[in-house]
Backbone as ProteinMPNN parsed JSONL, in Angstrom:
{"seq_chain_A": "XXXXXXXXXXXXXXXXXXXXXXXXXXXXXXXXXXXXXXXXXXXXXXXXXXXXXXXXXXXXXXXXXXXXXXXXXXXXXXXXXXX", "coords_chain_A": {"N_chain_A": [[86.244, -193.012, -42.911], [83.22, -191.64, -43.955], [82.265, -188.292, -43.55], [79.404, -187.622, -41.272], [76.993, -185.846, -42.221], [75.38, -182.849, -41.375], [72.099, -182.53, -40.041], [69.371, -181.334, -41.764], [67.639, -178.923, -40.3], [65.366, -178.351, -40.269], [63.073, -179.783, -42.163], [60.744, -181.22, -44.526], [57.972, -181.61, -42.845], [58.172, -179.779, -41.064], [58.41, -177.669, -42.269], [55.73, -177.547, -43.622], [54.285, -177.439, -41.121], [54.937, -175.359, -39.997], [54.361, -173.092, -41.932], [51.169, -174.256, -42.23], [50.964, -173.082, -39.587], [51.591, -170.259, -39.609], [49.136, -169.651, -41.397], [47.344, -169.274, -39.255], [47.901, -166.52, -37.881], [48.578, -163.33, -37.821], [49.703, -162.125, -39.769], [50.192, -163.908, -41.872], [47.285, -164.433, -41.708], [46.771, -161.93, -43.418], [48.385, -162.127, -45.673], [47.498, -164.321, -46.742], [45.004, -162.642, -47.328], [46.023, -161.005, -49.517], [46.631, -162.865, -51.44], [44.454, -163.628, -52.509], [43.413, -161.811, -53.126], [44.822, -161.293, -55.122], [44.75, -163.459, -57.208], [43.307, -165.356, -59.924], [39.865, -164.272, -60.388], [37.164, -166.08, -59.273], [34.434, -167.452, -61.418], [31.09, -166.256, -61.642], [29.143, -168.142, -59.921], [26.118, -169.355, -60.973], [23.273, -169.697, -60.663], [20.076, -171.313, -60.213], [17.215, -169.892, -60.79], [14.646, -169.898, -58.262], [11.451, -171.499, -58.719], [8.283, -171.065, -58.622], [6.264, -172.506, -56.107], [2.958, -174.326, -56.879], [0.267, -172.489, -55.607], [-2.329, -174.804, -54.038], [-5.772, -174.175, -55.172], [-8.504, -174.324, -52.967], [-10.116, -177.119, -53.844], [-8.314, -178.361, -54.927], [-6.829, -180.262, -53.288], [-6.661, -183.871, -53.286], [-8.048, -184.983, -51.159], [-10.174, -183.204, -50.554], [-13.427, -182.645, -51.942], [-15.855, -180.527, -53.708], [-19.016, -179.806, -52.353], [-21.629, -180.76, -53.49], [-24.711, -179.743, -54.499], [-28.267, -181.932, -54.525], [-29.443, -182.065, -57.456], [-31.641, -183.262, -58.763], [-35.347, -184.32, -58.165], [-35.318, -186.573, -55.454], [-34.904, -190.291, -55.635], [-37.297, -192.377, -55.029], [-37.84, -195.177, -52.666], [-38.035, -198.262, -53.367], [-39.002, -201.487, -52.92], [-37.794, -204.643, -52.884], [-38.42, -207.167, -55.476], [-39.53, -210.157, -54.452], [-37.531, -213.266, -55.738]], "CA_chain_A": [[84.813, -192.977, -42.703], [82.556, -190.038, -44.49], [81.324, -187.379, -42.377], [78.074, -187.756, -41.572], [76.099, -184.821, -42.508], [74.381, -182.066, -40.51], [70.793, -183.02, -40.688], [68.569, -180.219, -41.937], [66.37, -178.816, -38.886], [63.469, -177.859, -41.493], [62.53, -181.013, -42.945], [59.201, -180.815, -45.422], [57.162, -181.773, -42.259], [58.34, -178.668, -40.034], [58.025, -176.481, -43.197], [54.519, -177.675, -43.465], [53.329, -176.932, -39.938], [54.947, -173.879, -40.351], [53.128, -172.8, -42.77], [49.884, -174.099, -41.809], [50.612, -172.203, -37.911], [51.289, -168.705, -40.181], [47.757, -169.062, -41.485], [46.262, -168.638, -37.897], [48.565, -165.37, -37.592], [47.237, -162.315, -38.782], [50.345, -161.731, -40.79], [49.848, -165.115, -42.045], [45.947, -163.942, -42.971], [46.737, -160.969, -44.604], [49.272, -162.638, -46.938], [46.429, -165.357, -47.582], [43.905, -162.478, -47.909], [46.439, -160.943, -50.171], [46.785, -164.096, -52.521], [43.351, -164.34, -52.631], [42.531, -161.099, -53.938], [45.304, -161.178, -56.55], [44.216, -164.921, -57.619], [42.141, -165.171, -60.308], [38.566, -164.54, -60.56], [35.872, -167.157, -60.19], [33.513, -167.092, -62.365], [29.886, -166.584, -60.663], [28.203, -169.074, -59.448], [25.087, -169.294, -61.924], [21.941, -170.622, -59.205], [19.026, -171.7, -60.912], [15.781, -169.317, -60.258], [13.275, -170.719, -57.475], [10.31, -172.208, -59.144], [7.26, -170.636, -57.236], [5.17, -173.897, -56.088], [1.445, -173.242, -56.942], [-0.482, -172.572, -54.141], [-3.582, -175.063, -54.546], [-7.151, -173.708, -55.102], [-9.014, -175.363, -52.053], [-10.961, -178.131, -53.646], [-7.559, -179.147, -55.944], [-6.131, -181.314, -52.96], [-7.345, -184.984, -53.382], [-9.009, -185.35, -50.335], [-11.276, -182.421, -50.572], [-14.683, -182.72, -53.228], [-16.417, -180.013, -53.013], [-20.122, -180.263, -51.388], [-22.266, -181.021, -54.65], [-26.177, -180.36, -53.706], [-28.471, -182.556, -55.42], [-30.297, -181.114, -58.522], [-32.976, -183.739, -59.22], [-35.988, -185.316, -57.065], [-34.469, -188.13, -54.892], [-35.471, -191.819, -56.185], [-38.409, -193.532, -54.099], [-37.091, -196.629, -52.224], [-38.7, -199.434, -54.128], [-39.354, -203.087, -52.277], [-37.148, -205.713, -53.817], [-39.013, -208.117, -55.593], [-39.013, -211.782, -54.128], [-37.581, -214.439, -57.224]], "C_chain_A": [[84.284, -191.619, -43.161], [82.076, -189.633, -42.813], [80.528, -187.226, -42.758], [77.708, -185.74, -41.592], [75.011, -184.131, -41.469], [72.8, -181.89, -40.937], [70.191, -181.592, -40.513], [67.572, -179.925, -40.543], [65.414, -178.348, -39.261], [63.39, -178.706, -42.605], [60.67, -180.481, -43.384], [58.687, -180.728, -44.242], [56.825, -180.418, -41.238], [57.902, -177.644, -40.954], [56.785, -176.061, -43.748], [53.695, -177.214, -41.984], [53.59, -175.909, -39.813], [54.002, -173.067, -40.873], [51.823, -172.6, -42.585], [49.731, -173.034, -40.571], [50.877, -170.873, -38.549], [50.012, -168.691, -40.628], [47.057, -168.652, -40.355], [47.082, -167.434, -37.496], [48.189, -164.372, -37.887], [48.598, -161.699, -39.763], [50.376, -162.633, -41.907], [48.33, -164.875, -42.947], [46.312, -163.215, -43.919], [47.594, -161.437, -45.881], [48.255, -163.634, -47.681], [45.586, -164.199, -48.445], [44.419, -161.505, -49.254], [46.68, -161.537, -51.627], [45.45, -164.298, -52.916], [42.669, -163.423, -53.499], [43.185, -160.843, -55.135], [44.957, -162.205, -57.405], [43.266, -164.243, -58.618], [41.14, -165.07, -60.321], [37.774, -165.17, -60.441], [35.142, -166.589, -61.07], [32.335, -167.032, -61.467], [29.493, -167.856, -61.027], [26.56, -168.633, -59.957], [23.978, -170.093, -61.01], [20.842, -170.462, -60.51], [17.721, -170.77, -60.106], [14.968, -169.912, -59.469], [12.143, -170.949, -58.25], [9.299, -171.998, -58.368], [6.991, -172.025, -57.208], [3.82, -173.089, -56.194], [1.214, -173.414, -55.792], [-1.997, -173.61, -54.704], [-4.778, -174.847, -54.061], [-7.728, -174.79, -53.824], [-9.457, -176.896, -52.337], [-9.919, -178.926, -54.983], [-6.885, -180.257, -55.018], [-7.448, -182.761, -52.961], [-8.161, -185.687, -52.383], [-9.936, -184.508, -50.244], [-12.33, -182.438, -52.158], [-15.586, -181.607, -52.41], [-18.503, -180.637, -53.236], [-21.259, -179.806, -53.123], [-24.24, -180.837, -54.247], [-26.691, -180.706, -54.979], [-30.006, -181.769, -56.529], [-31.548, -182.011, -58.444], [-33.551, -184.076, -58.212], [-34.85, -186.427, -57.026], [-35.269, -189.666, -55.495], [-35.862, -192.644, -54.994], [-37.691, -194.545, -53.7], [-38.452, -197.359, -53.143], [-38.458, -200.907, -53.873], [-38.333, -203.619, -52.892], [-38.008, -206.768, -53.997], [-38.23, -209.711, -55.194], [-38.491, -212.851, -55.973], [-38.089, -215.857, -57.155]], "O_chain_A": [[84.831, -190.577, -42.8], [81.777, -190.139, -41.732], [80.264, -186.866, -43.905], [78.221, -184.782, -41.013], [74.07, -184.698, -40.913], [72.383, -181.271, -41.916], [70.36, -180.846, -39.549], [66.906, -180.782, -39.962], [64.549, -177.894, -38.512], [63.602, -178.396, -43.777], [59.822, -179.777, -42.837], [58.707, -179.523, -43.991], [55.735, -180.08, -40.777], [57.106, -176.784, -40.576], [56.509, -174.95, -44.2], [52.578, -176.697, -41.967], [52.675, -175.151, -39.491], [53.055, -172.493, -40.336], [51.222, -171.528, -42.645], [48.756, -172.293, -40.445], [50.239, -170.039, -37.906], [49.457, -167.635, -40.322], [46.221, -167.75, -40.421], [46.851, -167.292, -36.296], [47.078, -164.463, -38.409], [48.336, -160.742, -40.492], [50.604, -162.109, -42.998], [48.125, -165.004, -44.154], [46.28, -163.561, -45.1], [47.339, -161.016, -47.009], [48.176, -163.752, -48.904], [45.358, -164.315, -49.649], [43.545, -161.17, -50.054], [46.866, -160.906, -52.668], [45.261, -165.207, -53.723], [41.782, -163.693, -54.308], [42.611, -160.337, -56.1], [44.827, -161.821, -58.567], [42.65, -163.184, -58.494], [40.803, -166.251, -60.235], [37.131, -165.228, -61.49], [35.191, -165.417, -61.445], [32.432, -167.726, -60.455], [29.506, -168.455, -62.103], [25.917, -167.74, -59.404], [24.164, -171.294, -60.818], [20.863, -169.684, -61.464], [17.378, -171.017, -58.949], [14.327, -170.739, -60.117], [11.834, -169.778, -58.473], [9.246, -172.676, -57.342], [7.385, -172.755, -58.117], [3.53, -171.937, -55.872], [1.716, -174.22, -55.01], [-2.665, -173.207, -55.655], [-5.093, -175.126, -52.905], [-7.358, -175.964, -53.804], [-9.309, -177.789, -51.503], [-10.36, -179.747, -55.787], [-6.359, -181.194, -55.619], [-8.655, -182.689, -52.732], [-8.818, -186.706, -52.596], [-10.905, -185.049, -49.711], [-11.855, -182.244, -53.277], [-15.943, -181.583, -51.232], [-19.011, -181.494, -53.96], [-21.446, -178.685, -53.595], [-24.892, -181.773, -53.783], [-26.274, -180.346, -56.079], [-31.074, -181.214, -56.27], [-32.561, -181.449, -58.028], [-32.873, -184.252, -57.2], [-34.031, -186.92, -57.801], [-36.487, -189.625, -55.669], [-35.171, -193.325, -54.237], [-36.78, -194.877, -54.459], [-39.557, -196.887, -53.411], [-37.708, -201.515, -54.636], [-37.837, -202.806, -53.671], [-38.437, -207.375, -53.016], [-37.129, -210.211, -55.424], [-39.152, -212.938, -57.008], [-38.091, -216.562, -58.164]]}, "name": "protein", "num_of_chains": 1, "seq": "XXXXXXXXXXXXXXXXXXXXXXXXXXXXXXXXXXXXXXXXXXXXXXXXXXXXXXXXXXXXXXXXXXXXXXXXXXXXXXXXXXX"}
């Protein structure tokens, strides 16, 4: 019969939580913040300029007309003729 084999006690899964539980370490950070500052470069982040909005003149929103006074004499009422 083979001899069975001494099973590894750091299987991927342990070597993974490992891992992840050294990032919350602070030896653990500094090695991240280490990697992070040797890492390449981004490139900037290129943002698009704000676009003022106009401000609108008072009498440009569509519910305001402004107050028109009237130039000519007013027009007489005039009967309606009977047909």
């Amino acid at each position: 019969m083979a001899e069975l084999k001494k099973k590894s006690t750091m299987n991927s899964v342990n070597i993974e939580r490992k891992r992840l539980l050294n990032l919350y370490t602070n030896k653990g950070r500094a090695a991240l913040v280490a990697d992070l500052r040797t890492a390449a470069p981004k490139k900037p982040v290129v943002r698009a300029t704000p676009v003022p909005t106009p401000v609108p003149t008072p009498y440009e929103t569509p519910y305001e007309t402004p107050y028109v006074a009237p130039t000519a004499e007013p027009t007489p009422y005039v009967e309606p003729t009977p047909f």
